[in-house]
N, C-alpha and C positions, 0 to 999 in steps of 0.2 A: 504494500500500500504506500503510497505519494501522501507523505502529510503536509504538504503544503498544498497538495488536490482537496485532501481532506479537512485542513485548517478553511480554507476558503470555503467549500461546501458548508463545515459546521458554521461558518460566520454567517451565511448564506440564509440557513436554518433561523438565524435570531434576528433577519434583516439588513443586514449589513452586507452589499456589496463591494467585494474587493477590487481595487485600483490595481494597475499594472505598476503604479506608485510605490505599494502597498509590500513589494515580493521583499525587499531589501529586508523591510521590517520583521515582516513574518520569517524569514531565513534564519533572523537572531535572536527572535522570541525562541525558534524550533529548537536551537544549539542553545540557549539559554534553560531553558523548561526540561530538556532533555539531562541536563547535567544536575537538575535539580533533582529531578524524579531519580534517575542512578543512583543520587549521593544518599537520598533517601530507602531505598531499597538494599543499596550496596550489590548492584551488579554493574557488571560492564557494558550490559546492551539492555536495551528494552526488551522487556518479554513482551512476546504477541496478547497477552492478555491485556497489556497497559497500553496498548499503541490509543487505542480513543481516550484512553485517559491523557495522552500526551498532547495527543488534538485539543479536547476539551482546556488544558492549562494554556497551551499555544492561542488557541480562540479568546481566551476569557482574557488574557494577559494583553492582547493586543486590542480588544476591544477596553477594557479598563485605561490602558494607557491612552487609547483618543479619547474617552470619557474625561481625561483625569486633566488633557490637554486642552478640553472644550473644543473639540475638532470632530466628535462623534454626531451623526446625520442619522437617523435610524426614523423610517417615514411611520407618523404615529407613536412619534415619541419626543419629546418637550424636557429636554435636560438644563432648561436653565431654572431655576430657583422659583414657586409660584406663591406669592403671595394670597395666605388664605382671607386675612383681614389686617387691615390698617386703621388705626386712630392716633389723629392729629393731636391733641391734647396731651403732654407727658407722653409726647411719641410712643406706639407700640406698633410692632409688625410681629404677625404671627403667620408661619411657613405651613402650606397645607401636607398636611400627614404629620405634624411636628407633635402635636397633641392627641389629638384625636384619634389615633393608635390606628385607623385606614391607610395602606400603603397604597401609595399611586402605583403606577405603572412602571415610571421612572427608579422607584427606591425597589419593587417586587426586581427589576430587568437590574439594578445595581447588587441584590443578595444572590443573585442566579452565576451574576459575574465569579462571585466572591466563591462561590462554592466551585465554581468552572475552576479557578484559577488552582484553590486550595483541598485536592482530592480527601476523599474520605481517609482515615486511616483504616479502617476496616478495607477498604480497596486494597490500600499498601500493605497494608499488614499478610494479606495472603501472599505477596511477590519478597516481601523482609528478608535479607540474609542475614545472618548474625557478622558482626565484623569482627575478625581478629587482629 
């Protein structure tokens, strides 16, 4: 399997199409994410059981990083900041979902990141080698 066929596809999946811009980035997310998940494991190659896990870190990392950049476009999706109420008097601004415990769309598509990026350990844990 092509993980950068398969990085784009899963990007694909959550709305985001990829730039021809885009390959540089994704190349050192892949060698990035990849050394990660090794060092966590303690082997030397991906096992085939992890390669979508390696996509899913690769995806969520490089979609976090245009999020994080404000450069992130995903259609039906509103990542700048929404005011849920304002009062003028002893200024007050209150952030919608900030209280009121409803996650938008924006904050549910930022915890989906978060987990993309940071694997279960129950996933790793089956692939673990003890390090000597």
């Amino acid at each position: 399997m092509d993980v950068y066929e398969a990085v784009v596809a899963r990007m694909a999946m959550l709305g985001y199409t990829a730039a021809e811009d885009d390959k540089p980035t994704i190349d050192y997310l892949t060698g990035k994410c990849q050394v990660e998940l090794l060092a966590s494991i303690h082997h030397k190659d991906v096992p085939d059981g992890l390669i979508y896990t390696l996509v899913d870190m690769v995806a969520g990392s490089f979609l976090q990083d245009k999020l994080d950049a404000g450069t992130l476009e995903i259609e039906g999706l509103d990542f700048s900041p929404a005011a849920k109420s304002i009062t003028e008097g002893d200024v007050s601004v209150t952030f919608a979902g900030a209280s009121d415990g409803s996650a938008s769309a924006e904050v549910r598509f930022a915890a989906a990141l978060a987990s993309m990026v940071h694997p279960s350990e129950k996933i790793l844990g089956a692939f673990r080698r003890l390090k000597w």
